[in-house]
C-alpha positions, 0 to 999 in steps of 0.5 A: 552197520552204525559208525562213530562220529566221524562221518566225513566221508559218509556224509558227502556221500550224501550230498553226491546220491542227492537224497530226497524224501519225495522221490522215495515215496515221502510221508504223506498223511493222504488217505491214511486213516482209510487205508488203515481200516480198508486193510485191517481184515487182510492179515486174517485171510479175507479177501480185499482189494485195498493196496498192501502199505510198507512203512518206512522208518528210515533215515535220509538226512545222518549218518545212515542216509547213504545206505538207507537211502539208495535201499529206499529208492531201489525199493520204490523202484520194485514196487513200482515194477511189481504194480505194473505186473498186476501187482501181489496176490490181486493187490498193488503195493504202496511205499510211505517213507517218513524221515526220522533223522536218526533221532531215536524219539522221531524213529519210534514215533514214525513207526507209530505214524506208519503203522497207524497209517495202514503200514502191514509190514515195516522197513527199518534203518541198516542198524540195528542199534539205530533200527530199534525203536521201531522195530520194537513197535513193528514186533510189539505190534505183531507187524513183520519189521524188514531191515534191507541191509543188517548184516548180524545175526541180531536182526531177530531173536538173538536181539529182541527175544520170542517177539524177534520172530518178527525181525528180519534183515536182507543183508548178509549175514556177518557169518556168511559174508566172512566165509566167503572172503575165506573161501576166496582167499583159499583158493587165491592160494592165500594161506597165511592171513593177518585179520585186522579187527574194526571193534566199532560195531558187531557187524565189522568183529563178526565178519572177521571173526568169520573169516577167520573160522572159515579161513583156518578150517579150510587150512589157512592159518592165521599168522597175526591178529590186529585189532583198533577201534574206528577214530581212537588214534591208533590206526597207524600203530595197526598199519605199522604192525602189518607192514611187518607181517610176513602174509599172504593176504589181509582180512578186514571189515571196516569204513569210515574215516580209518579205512583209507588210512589203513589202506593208503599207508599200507601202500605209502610204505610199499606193502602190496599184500592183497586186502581182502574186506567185505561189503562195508569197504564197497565203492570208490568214493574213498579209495586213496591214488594208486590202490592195488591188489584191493578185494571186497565182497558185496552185493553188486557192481556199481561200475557198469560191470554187475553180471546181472542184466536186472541189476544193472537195470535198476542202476540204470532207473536209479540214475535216471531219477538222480539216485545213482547208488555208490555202493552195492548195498542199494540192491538189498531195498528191492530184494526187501519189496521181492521177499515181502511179496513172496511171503504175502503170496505164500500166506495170502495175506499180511499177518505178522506171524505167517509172513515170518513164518514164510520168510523163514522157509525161504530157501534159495528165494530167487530175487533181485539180488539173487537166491537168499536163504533164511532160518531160525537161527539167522534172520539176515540172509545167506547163501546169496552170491557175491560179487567178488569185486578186484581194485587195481590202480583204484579203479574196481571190476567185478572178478567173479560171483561168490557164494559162500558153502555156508556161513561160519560157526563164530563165538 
């Protein structure tokens, strides 16, 4: 996701997962140039007994630190579970993390660092716009670039062309995400549905687009459509609108400073339509007193409820080492390091090519985070299970796992 210049609540965000390069691996130049030529014949099949490096470009100090880093840390944190289990393919595996700042000079020259460091595959930031230059490095390179948490479908050729064969996300793909909420609201018996449109970015459109396709085919109809971009002043004109709206249910996809006020007015003037909102409304950190009847769609519960007893394990690790996720998106850095090492074993090696190939055959890849699925058409995942997560008096619970049909068919 990418946001606007308003970052406030983001940005203390920050402050409260007390992020640290060092705990995330850090970017040490120690045995680099070695492990560079230790490792430079594993793509072609031949057998080696030198550590698999993923690179890390990523940002632990902006605007996208919030989500990069607790995907970081849940990574480190898998790698380190897997090495202790012996490790993939009779190799262990070893994390670098460098910093780039969100400065796109500094994004591309990590990847540079990295990959000339050893790195064979490349974990990139969670957008894709501030992801690019080191992607582009990582595919011009022939090296397999991992996003944990994208969620377009832009995480791959859609973007970047042939060469974007190598550019993968491990975050739900818009298409998916918004069926999900759809299916949802159907079954809530929700059938006339205001969508409300974020334009700040692909990713806050094309959920909703989603929503909406999955939404009207299933029988729903959608009775308004309100849209606003994120810090334009005009939030309250779209809150007024909808306190008029005679629906069932409210579909959106937004954050950042606009989100409460959206939320927060609607419930000040005394409207307790449902809202429904996928992964980016994830967490509490931003919710206004007294928030009811409140639905997101994410990738796991941060509130002690998560049914899986290994997510609630990392969670558990994450707060020991002063990492405690605020969000669910956190899961998606694990899931990362689990895929990269089922296409490692598929191939029996790190050749860009082949693991791209093996990511997309996975169908129903058994992870951290549950199955994923990818294809040629998507390389961020579907068919993952949600957690279908209910505020009430502004406090979340997990309510049941959601897994959409399949994802929507959008412009």
């Amino acid at each position: 996701m990418r946001g606007t210049t308003r970052w406030s609540l983001l940005l203390a965000l920050v402050l409260a997962f007390g992020l640290a390069v060092a705990a995330c691996g850090g970017d040490d130049d120690d045995d680099g140039g070695e492990a560079a030529a230790d490792t430079a014949t594993a793509g072609d099949g031949e057998a080696t007994s030198e550590p698999i490096v993923i690179g890390a470009a990523v940002d632990l100090t902006n605007q996208m630190a919030p989500f990069d880093g607790p995907a970081v840390t849940a990574a480190q944190i898998q790698v380190d579970a897997i090495n202790e289990a012996g490790g993939v393919d009779g190799r262990q595996l070893e994390l670098r993390v460098v910093d780039h700042q969100l400065d796109p000079e500094r994004t591309k020259s990590a990847a540079i660092e990295l990959i000339d460091d050893g790195a064979e595959v490349l974990l990139v930031t969670c957008d894709v716009d501030f992801a690019t230059p080191a992607v582009q490095e990582a595919i011009t390179r022939g090296i397999l670039a991992v996003a944990p948490c994208i969620g377009t479908d832009q995480m791959g050729p859609e973007r970047f062309g042939e060469a974007g064969k190598l550019a993968f996300s491990i975050g739900n793909v818009a298409q998916d995400e918004g069926a999900a909420m759809a299916e949802y609201a159907i079954d809530q018996g929700w059938m006339t549905a205001a969508t409300v449109t974020d334009n700040v970015i692909v990713y806050f459109q094309d959920v909703v687009k989603a929503f909406a396709s999955r939404y009207v085919e299933l029988g729903g109809e959608i009775a308004v459509e309100e849209s606003w971009t994120q810090g334009d002043g005009t939030i309250q004109n779209v809150v007024s609108s909808l306190d008029g709206a005679n629906v069932d249910v409210i579909a959106t996809s937004t954050a950042f400073d606009d989100m409460p006020a959206l939320v927060g007015g609607l419930r000040s003037l005394g409207n307790d339509t449902p809202i429904i909102c996928g992964w980016s409304c994830d967490g509490n950190y931003w919710l206004p007193e007294g928030t009811d009847n409140f639905y997101t769609v994410t990738y796991a519960s941060v509130f002690g409820d998560d049914p899986s007893d290994e997510v609630q394990a990392l969670i558990d690790e994450m707060a020991a080492r002063d990492q405690a996720p605020g969000t669910g998106g956190f899961v998606t850095g694990a899931a990362a390091i689990d895929a990269i090492a089922a296409a490692v074993e598929q191939t029996g090696g790190t050749e860009g090519e082949s693991l791209a190939d093996a990511f997309e055959s996975f169908d129903g890849l058994e992870t951290i985070s549950g199955e994923i699925s990818f294809s040629e058409e998507f390389h961020s995942v579907f068919g993952r299970e949600y957690r279908v997560m209910e505020v009430q008096n502004s406090k979340p619970k997990f309510v049941e796992l959601r897994a959409a049909s399949s994802p929507a068919e959008i412009e």
